[in-house]
KEKE-3310 file (N, C-alpha, C; in steps of 0.2 Angstrom, whole numbers, plus 5000, padded with zeros to 4 digits):
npx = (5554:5570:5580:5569:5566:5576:5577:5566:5567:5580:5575:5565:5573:5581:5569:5565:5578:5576:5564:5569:5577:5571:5563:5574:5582:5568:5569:5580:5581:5569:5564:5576:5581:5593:5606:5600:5609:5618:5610:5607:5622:5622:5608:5613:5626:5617:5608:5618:5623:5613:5607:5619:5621:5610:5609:5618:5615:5604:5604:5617:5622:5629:5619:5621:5627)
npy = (5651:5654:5641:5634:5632:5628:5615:5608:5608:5598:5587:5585:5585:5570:5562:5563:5555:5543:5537:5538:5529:5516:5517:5516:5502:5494:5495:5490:5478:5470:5474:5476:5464:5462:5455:5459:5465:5471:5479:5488:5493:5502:5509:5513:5524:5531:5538:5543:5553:5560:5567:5574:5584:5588:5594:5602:5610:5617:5619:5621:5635:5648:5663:5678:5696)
npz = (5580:5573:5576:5580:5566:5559:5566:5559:5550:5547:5550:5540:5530:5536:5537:5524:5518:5522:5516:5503:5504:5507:5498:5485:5489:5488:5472:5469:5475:5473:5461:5451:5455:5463:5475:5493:5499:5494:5488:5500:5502:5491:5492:5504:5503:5491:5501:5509:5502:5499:5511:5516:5505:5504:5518:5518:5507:5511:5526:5529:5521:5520:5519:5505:5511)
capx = (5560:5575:5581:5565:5565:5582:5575:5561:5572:5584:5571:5563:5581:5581:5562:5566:5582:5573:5559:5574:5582:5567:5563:5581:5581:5567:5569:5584:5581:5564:5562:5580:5584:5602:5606:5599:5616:5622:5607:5611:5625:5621:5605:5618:5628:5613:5605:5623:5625:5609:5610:5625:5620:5605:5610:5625:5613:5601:5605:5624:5624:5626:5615:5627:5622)
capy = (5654:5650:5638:5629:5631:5622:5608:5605:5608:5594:5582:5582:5580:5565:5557:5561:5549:5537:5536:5538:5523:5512:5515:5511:5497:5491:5494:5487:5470:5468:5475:5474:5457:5463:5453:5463:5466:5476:5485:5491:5498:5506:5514:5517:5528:5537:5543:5548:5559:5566:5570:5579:5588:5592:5599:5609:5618:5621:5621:5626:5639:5656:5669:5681:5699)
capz = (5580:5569:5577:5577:5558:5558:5567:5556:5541:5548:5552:5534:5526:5537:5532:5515:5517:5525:5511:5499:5508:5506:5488:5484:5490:5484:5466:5465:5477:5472:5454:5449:5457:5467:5479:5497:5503:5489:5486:5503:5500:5485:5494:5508:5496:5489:5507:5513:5496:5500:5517:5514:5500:5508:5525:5514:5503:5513:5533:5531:5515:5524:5513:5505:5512)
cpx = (5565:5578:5576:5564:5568:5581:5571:5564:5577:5578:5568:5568:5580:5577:5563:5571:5580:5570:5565:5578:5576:5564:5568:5581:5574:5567:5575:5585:5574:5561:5569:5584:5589:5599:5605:5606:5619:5618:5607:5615:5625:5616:5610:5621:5624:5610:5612:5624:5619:5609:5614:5623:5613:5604:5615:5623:5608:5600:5613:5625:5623:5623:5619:5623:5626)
cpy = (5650:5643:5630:5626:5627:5615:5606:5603:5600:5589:5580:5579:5572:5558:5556:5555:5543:5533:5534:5531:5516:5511:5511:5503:5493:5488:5490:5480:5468:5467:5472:5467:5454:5461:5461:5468:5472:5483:5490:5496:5501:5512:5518:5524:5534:5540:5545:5554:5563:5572:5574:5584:5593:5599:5604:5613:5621:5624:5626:5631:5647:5662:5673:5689:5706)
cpz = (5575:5571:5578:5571:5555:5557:5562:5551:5542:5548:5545:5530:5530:5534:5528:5514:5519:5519:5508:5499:5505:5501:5483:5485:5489:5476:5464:5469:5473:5464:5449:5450:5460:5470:5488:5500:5499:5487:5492:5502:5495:5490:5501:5508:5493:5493:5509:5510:5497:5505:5517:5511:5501:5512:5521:5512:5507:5520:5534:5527:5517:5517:5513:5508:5506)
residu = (UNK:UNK:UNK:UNK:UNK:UNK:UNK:UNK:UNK:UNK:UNK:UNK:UNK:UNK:UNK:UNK:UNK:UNK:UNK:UNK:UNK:UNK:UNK:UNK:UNK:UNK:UNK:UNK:UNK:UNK:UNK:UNK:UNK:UNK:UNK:UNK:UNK:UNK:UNK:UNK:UNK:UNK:UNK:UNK:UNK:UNK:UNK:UNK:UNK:UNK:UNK:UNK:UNK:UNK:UNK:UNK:UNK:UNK:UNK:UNK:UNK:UNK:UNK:UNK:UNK)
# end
């Protein structure tokens, strides 16, 4: 059902920020050498902008008819 499709669709946006979260975070504590805290908030920042941007195009963007 649609609503099942939602869920699912909601659920990868989130995985994806997850991953999204844990790459960030490494490249820039690990590779790049920022302090963890920062890179934080940096990765912070860039799953919030996703998520949003995510769920807007593709959960909330009503089809034109």
């Amino acid at each position: 059902s649609r609503r099942s499709l939602e869920f699912i669709i909601f659920a990868v946006i989130g995985i994806v920020g997850l991953a999204l979260n844990n790459i960030v975070m490494y490249l820039f504590t690990d590779v790049a050498d920022i302090n963890y805290l920062i890179s934080k908030l940096i990765a912070a920042f860039i799953v919030l902008i996703w998520n949003f941007g995510a769920r807007k195009l593709i959960l909330f963007n009503k089809p034109e008819k």
